[in-house]
C-alpha positions as CSV (number, residue, x, y, z in Angstrom):
1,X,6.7,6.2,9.6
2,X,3.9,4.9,11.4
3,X,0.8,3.9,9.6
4,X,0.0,6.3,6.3
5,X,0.2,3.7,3.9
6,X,-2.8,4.9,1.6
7,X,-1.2,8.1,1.9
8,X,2.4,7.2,1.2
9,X,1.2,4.6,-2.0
10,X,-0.6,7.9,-3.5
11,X,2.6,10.2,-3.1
12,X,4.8,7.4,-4.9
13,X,2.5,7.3,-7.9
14,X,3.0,11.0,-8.0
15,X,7.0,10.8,-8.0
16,X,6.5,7.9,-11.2
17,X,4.0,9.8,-12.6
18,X,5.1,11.1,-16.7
19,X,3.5,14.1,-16.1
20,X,3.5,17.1,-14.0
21,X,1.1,16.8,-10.5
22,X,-0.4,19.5,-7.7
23,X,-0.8,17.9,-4.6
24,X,-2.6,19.4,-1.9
25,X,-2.8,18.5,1.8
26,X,-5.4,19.2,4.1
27,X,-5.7,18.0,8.1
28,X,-6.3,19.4,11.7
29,X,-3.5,21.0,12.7
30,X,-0.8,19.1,14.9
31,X,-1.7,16.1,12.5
32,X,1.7,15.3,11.1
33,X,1.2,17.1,7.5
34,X,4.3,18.5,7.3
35,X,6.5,15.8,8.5
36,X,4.5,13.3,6.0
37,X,5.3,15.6,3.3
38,X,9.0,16.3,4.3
39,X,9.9,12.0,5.3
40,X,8.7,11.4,1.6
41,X,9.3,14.2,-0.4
42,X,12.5,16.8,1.0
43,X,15.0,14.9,-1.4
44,X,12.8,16.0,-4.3
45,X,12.6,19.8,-3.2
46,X,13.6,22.6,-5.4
47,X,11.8,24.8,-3.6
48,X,10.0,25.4,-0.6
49,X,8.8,27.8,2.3
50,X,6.4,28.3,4.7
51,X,3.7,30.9,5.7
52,X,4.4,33.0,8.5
53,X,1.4,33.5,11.0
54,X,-0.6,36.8,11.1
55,X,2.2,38.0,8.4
56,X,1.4,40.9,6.2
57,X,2.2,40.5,2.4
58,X,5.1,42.4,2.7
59,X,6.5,40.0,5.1
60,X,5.3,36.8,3.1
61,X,7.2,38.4,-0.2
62,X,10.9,38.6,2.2
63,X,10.0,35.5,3.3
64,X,9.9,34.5,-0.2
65,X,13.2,36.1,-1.0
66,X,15.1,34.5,1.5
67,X,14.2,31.2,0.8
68,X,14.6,31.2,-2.8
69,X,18.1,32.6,-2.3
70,X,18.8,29.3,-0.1
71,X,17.8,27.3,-3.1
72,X,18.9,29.2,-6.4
73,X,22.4,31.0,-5.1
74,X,22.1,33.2,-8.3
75,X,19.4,34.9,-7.2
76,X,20.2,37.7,-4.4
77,X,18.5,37.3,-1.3
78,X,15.5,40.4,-2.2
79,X,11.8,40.6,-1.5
80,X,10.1,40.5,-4.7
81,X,8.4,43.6,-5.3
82,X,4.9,41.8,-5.6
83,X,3.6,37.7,-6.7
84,X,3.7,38.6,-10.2
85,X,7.5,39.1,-9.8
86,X,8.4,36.7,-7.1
87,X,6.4,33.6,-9.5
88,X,8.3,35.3,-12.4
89,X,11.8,35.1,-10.5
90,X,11.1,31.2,-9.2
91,X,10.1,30.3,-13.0
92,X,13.2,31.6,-14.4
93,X,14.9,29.2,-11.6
94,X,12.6,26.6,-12.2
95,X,13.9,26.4,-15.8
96,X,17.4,25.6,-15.3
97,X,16.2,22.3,-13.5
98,X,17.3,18.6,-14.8
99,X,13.6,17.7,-16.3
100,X,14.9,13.9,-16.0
101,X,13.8,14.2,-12.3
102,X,10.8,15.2,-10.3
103,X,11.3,18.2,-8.7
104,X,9.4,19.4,-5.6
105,X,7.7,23.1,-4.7
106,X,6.3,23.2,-2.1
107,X,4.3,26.1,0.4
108,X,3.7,24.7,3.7
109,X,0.9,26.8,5.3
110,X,-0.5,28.3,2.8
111,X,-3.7,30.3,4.2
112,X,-1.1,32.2,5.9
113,X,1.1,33.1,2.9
114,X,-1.9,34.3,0.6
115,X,-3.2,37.7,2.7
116,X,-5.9,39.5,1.5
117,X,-6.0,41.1,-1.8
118,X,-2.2,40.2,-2.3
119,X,-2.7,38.6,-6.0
120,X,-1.3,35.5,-4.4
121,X,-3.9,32.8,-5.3
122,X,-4.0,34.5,-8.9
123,X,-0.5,34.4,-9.3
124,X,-0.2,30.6,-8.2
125,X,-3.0,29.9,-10.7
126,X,-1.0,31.5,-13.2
127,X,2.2,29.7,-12.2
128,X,1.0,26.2,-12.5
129,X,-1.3,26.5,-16.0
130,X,1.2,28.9,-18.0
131,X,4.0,26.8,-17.0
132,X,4.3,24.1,-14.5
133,X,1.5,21.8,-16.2
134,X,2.8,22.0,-19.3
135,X,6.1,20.1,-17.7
136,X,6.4,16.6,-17.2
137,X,8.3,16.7,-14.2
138,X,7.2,19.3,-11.3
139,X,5.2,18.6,-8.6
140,X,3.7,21.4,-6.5
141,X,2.3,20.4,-3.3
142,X,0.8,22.9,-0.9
143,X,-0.3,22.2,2.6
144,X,-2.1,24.2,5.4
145,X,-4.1,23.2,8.5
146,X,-7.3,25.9,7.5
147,X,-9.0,22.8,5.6
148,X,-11.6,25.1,5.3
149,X,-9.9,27.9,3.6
150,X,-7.7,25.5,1.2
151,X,-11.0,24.0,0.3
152,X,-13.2,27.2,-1.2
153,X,-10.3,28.8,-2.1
154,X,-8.2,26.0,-3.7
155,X,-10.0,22.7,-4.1
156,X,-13.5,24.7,-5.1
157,X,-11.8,28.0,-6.2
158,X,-13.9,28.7,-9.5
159,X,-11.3,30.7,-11.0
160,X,-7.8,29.9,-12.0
161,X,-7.0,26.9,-10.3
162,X,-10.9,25.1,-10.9
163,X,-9.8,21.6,-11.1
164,X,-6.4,22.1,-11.5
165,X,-5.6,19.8,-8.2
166,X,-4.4,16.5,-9.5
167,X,-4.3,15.1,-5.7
168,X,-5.8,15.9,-2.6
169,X,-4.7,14.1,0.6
170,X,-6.9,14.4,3.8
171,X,-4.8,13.2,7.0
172,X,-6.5,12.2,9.8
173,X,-4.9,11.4,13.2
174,X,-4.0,8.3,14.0
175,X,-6.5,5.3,14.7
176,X,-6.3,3.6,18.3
177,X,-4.1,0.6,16.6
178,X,-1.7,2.9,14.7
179,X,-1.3,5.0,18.4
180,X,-0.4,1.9,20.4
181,X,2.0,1.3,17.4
182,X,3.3,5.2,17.5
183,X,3.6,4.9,21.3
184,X,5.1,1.6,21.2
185,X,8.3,2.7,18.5
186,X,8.9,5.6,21.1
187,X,9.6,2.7,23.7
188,X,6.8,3.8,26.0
189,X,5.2,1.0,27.6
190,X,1.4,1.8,28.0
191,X,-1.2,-0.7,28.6
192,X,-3.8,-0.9,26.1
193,X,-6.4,0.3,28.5
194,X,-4.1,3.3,29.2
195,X,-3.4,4.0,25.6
196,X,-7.4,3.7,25.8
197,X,-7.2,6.4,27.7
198,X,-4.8,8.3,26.4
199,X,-6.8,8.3,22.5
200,X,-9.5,9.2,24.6
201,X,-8.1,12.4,26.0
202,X,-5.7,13.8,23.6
203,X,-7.1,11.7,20.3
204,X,-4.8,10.1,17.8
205,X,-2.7,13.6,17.1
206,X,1.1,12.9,16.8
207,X,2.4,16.0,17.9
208,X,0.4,15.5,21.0
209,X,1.2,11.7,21.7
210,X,5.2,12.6,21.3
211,X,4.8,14.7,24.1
212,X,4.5,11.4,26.8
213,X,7.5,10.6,29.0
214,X,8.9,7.4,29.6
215,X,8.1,5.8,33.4
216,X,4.9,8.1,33.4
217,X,1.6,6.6,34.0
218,X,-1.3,8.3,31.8
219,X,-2.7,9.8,34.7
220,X,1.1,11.4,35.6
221,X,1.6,12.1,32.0
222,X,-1.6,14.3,31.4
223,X,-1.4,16.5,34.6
224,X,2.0,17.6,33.2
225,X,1.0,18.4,30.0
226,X,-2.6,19.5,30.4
227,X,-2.8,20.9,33.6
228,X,0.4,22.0,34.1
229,X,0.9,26.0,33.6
230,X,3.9,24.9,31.4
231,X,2.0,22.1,30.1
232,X,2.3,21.8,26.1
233,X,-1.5,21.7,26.2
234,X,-2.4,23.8,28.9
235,X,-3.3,26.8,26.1
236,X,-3.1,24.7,23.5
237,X,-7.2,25.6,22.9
238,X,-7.0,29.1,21.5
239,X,-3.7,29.0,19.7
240,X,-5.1,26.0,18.1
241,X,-8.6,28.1,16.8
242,X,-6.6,31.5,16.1
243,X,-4.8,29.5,13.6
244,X,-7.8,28.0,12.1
245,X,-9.9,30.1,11.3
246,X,-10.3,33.8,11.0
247,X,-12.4,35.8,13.4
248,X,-12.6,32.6,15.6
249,X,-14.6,33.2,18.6
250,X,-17.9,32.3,16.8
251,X,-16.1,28.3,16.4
252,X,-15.0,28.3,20.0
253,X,-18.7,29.7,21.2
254,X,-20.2,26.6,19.0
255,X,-17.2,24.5,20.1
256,X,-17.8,25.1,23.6
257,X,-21.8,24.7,23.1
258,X,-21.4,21.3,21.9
259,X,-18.7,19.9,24.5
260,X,-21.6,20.8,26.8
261,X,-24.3,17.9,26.0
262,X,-22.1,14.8,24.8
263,X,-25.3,13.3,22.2
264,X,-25.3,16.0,20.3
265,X,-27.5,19.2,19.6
266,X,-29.7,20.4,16.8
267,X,-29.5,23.5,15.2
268,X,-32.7,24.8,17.0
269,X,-31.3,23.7,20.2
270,X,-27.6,25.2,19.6
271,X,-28.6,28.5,18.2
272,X,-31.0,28.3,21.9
273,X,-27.5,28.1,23.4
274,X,-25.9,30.3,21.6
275,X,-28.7,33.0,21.9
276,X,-29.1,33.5,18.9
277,X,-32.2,34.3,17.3
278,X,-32.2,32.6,14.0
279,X,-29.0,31.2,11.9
280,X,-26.3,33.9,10.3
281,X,-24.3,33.3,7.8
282,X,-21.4,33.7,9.8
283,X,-22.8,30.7,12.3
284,X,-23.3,28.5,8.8
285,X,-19.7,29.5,7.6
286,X,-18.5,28.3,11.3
287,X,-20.4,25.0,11.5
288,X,-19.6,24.4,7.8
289,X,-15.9,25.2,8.6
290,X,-15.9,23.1,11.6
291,X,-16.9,20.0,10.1
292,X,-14.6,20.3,7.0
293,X,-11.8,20.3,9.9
294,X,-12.9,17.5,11.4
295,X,-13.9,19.7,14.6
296,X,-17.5,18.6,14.7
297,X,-19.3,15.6,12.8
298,X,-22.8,16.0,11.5
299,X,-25.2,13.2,12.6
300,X,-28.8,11.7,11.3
301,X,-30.8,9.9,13.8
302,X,-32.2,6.1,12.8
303,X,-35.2,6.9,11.8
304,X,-35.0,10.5,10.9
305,X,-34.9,12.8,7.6
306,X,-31.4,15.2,7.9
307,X,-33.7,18.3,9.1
308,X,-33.4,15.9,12.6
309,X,-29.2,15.8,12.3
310,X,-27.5,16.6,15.5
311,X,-24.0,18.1,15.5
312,X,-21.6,16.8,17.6
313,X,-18.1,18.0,19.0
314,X,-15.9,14.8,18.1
315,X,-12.1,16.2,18.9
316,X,-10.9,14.6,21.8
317,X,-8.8,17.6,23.3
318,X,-11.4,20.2,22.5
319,X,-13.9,18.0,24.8
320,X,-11.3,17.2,27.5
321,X,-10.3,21.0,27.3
322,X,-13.5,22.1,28.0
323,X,-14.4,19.2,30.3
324,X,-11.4,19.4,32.6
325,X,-8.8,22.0,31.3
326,X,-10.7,25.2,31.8
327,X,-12.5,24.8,34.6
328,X,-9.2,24.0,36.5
329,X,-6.7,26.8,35.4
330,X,-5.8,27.2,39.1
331,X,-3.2,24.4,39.3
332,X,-2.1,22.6,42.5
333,X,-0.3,19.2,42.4
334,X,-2.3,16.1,41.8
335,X,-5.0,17.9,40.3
336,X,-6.1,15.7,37.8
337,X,-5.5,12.3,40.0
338,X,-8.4,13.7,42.0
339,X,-10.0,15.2,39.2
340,X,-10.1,11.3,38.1
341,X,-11.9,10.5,40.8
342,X,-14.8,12.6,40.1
343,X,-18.2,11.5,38.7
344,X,-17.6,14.0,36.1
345,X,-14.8,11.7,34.9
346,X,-16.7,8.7,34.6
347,X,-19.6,10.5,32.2
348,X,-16.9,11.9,30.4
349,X,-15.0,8.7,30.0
350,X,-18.3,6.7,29.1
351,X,-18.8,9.3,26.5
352,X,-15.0,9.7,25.3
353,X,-14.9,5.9,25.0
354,X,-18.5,5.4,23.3
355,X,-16.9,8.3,20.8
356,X,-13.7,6.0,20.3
357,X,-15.9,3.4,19.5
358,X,-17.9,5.3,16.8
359,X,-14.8,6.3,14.9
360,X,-13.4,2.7,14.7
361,X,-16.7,1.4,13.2
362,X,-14.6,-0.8,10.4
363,X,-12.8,-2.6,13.5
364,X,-16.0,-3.6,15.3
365,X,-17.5,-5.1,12.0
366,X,-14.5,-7.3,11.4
367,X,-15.2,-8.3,15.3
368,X,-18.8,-9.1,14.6
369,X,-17.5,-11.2,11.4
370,X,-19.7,-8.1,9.2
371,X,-16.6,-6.6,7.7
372,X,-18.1,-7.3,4.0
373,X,-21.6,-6.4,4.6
374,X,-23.2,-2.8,3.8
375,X,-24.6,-0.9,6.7
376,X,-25.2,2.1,8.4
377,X,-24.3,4.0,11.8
378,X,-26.7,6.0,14.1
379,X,-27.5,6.9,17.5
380,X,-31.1,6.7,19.1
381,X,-32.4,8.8,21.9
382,X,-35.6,8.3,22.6
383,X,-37.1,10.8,25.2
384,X,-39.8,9.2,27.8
385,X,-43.0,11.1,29.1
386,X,-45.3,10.3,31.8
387,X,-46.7,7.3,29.6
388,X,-43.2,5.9,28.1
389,X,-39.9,5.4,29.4
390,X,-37.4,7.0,26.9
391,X,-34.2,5.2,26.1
392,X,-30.8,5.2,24.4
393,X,-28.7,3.4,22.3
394,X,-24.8,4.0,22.2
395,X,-24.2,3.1,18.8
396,X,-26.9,1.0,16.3
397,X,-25.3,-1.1,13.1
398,X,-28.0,-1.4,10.4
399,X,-27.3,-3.7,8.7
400,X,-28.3,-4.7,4.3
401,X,-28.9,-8.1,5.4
402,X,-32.1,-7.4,7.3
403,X,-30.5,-7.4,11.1
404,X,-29.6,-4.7,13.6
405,X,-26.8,-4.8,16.1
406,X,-28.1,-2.6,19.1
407,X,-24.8,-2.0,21.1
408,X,-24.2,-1.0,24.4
409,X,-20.8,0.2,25.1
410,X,-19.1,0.4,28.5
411,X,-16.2,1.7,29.7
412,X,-15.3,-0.2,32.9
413,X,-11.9,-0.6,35.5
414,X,-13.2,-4.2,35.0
415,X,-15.2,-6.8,33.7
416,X,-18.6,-5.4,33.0
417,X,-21.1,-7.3,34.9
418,X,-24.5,-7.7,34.2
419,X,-26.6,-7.8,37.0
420,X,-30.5,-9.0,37.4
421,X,-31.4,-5.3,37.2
422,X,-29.3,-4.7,34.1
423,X,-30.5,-8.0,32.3
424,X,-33.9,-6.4,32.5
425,X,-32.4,-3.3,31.4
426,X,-31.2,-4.8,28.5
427,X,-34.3,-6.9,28.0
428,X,-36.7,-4.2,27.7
429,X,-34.3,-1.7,25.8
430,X,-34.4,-4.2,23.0
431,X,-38.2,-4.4,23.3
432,X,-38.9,-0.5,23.4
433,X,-36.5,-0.2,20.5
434,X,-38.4,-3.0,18.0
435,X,-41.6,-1.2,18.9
436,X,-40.6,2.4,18.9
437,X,-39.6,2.1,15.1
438,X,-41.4,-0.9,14.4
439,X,-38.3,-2.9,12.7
440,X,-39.2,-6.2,11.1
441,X,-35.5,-7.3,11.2
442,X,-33.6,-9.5,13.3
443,X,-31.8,-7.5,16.6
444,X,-28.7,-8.3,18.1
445,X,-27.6,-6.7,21.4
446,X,-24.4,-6.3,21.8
447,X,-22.1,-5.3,24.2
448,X,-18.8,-3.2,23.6
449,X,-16.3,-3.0,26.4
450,X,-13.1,-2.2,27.3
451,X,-12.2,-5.3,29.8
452,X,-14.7,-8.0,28.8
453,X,-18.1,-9.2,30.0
454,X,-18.2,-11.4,33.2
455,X,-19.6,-14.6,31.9
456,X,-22.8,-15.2,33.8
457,X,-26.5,-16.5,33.4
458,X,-28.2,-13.0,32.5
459,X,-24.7,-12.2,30.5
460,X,-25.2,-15.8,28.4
461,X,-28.9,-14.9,27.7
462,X,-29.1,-11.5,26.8
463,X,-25.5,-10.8,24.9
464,X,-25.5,-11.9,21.3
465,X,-22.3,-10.8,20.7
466,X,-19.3,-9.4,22.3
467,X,-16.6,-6.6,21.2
468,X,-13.5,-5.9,23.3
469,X,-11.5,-3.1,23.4
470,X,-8.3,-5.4,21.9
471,X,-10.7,-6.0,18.7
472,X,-10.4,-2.2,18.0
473,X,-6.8,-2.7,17.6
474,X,-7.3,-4.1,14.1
475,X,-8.3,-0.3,12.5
């Protein structure tokens, strides 16, 4: 298993632990939930099934049946007549158990499996405090891509289950280290700068990543599988919504609102877009929803109170869908090579790599030798008027021990060279930026790149420190 080592230390303390434990697990969808819980746990089970999509309760109880026939082979395949009886017929098998070893339950999907007013979520509650708690050696895990929905209905469900949840696992796709790794153990032999490339397109999602061909070249590799009508990811977008969230063409509208302007957009300025008048609760529930699923990120300005946040789009594929995908369903061969030759591509890749950047904030620090100290990340966009020339910084590091690291980050086919023009560039960014918000600390520019900065005069003067892309390898 590649990386998950936080993830894999907190399931063995469950399987030593002298007491009963309810894991649940939460993550976009595609992320490798499943397989994480299966690799570690499947020699434990004693029970498990899985949710069927769209599925009325009728067919979530057969479901049920069936799989507890394949586990208990005294009980005759049968769909219980209700959750009241089908709990009642798994405790009865539950109890006949060796309680010398852990044994595993576990619903996979779970949003899916409890349907409206089925009694499911009641019934579960009732399971685990009437009996499974009060055992020493059950663990019921449950598992679902709808973070959103396991969350209020699970994790902050003030009924039945309110606190009940002994562990909660959040998995996030990979990093850029643990994909080169991932990538690597499949015996594909990408570059770093096309694995680069490849996080930047598709993101760190394992189900995506295992998709890549030996003897393709990224650019190869994601006109088969994006733009491709056969393509694994060619409609990828709204199966991926549909089984997110219910009634999901209010995420998609914000989805596809934000993939629009890559800095980010207030509420004012998205509910503009969205032509919409004033905020709903259904566009709260959708934001809210998409940033518990790690859709969208909510960010606060340097400088700024959170009634100035900007929300941001911050899954790879959802940008490069709406970037590239859609806009191109008409396929013809060598679509995306030329596609890649576009000025559209280079905005998107500056932005797709600034983003990479961002999300591998703990890696830069070590770079810059700040690992230990305590700081916090923004963005600046400064807008200019006929008096002032606005500016923008990539990425800012404030730092506890009174400095600033104002970083610049470029995504090149080369060395980034700075010229005369960009020295001054440079120069008077650093300038605008200590009078614009007045800073009394020390600033450092520095520059984040994918292939280096070309040693020169201007480079020597201006640059205070240096990132590569190989430094982001190291988280």
């Amino acid at each position: 298993m590649i990386g998950r080592k936080k993830e894999i230390e907190r399931i063995d303390n469950l399987l030593a632990s002298n007491r009963s434990e309810f894991l649940a697990v939460t993550g976009r969808r595609r992320v490798g939930k499943t397989f994480l819980i299966d690799t570690l746990l499947r020699d434990h089970y004693c029970f498990s099934m899985t949710g069927i999509q769209n599925g009325h309760t009728s067919a979530q109880l057969v479901n049920f049946g069936v799989k507890l026939a394949e586990y208990n082979t005294a009980f005759a395949p049968k769909a219980p007549e209700n959750w009241q009886m089908a709990f009642l017929y798994l405790k009865d098998y539950l109890k006949t158990l060796d309680r010398n070893q852990k044994q595993v339950i576990f619903i996979d999907e779970l949003p899916w499996v409890s349907t409206p007013k089925s009694g499911f979520i009641q019934m579960l509650a009732h399971l685990w405090n009437d009996y499974l708690s009060k055992e020493p050696h059950f663990i019921l895990v449950i598992c679902g891509s709808a973070t959103s929905w396991i969350s209020k209905k699970i994790l902050n469900d003030p009924g039945g289950l309110h606190n009940r949840v002994t562990e909660n696992i959040h998995l996030f796709p990979f990093t850029l280290s643990e994909t080169y790794e991932f990538l690597k153990s499949r015996g594909l032999q990408f570059t770093l700068q096309e694995v680069a490339k490849i996080y930047m397109t598709l993101g760190g999602v394992p189900f995506y990543l295992e998709n890549l061909r030996k003897g393709e070249s990224f650019a190869v590799a994601i006109e088969r599988i994006c733009f491709s009508p056969n393509g694994i990811l060619h409609n990828e977008y709204n199966n991926l919504f549909n089984a997110l969230f219910n009634h999901a063409e209010l995420h998609q509208e914000i989805a596809a609102a934000l993939a629009s302007q890559n800095s980010g957009m207030t509420h004012a300025d998205l509910l503009k877009l969205l032509k919409m008048p004033q905020a709903t609760g259904s566009y709260q529930r959708a934001i809210e929803e998409l940033m518990v699923s790690d859709f969208v990120s909510e960010l606060t300005p340097f400088g700024k109170k959170k009634r100035g946040s900007l929300y941001q789009l911050i899954d790879e594929y959802c940008i490069f869908y709406h970037r590239f995908i859609k806009p191109n369903k008409k396929y013809t061969p060598g679509m995306w090579q030329q596609l890649a030759e576009s000025q559209s591509y280079k905005v998107w890749a500056g932005y797709a790599f600034e983003m990479l950047c961002h999300k591998h904030i703990d890696a830069i620090k070590r770079a810059l030798g700040i690992a230990a100290v305590y700081t916090q990340i923004y963005s600046l966009n400064v807008p200019g008027n006929l008096e002032v020339e606005g500016f923008q910084v990539d990425l800012l590091i404030d730092r506890k021990d009174d400095c600033i690291n104002l970083c610049e980050i470029k995504f090149h086919s080369g060395p980034f060279t700075i010229t005369k023009e960009e020295y001054q560039q440079l120069v008077s960014k650093r300038q605008r930026f200590i009078d614009y918000t007045g800073t009394k600390k020390q600033v450092f520019l520095t520059l984040i790149t994918n292939y280096g900065v070309t040693s020169n005069a201007y480079a020597r003067e201006v640059v205070d420190a240096e990132v590569r892309l190989e430094a982001l390898l190291s988280g």
